[in-house]
N, C-alpha and C positions, 0 to 999 in steps of 0.2 A: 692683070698685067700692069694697068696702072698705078694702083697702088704697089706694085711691088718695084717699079722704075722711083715709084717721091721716094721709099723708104732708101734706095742706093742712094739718093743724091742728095735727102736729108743728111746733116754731118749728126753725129753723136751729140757730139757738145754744141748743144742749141747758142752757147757763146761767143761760138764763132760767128752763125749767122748773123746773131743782131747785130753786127758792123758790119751785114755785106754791101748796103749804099753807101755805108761813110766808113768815114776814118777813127781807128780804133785808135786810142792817144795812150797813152802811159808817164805819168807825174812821177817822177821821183825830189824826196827833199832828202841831202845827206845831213849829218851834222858834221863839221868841218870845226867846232869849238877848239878852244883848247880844255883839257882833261881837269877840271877842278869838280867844286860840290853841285854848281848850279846847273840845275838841268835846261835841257833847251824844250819847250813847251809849247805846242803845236797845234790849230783849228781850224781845220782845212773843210771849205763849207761852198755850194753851188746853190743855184736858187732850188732845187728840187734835193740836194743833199745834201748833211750833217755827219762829216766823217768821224766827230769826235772830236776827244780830246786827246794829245800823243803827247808822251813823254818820250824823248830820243836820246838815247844814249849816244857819248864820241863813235860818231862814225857809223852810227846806224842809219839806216837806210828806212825812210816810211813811204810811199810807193803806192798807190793805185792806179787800176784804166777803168777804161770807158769811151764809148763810142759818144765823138762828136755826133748833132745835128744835125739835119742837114741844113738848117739855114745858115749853119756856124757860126753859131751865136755861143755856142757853149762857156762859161764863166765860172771858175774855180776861183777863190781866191783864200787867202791862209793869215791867219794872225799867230804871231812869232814873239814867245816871250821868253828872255832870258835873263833872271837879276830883275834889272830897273829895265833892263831895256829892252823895249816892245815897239813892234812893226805889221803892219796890215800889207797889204798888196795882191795882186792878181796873178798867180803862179802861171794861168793858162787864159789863153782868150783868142785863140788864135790857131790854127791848126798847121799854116805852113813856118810858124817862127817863134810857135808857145807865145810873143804877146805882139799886139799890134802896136806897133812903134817904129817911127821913122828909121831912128838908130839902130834897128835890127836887121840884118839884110836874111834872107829863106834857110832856114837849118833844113840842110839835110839828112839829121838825126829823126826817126822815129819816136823818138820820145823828148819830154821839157827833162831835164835834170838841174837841180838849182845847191846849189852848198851852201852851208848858211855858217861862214865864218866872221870871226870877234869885229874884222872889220866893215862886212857886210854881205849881201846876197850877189850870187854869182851865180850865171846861167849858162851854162854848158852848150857850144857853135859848133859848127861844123858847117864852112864855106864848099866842100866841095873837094879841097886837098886839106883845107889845116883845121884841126881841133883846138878850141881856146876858152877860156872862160870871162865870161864877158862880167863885168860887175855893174849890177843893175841899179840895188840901194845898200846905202847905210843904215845903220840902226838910227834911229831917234836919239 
């Protein structure tokens, strides 16, 4: 009987469990360019993992989750090259506002979403009633 009570309450997709103490996060990066030859060139990398390398096409969408920590220490950060111009920075480091920073106030979006247009990186808010994009850096 006891084994047959874990198997109902086991879920299927062992995926789900491993975020059952923490919080499961979701990065999205779009590309927001404008439509020319140069591609936008992507290295999105945590101390335990090497997402690669991404080529994004206008308007693609490159996306991964993963369960925070629980000390919430968790630390993504992405190096951005397009042409001449190339940018480092930390996509995620935070889990109630994607980064820790005075000038952010609590996204209540379930996931970071960052756009990455000619003028610079843009982080996707949600206060509670209004949705906005917040621009975080310029390119170098």
């Amino acid at each position: 009987i006891n084994i047959f009570l874990l198997l109902l309450i086991t879920p299927l997709d062992l995926s789900i469990a491993k975020c059952f103490f923490t919080t499961n996060i979701e990065v999205h990066i779009i590309n927001k360019l404008p439509s020319n030859l140069l591609p936008l060139q992507i290295n999105c990398k945590s101390k335990d993992d090497d997402l690669g390398y991404q080529r994004l096409a206008v308007d693609g969408d490159y996306h991964w989750r993963f369960c925070e920590n629980f000390s919430e220490s968790t630390l993504f950060y992405c190096d951005f090259q397009w042409g001449i111009k190339y940018k480092v920075f930390d996509v995620f480091n935070n889990p109630t506002s994607c980064l820790k920073d005075k000038r952010l106030t609590r996204n209540f979006l379930e996931y970071c979403k960052w756009e990455v247009r000619s003028d610079g990186f843009y982080l996707e808010q949600y206060n509670g009633t209004d949705y906005y994009m917040y621009k975080y850096w310029e390119w170098f």
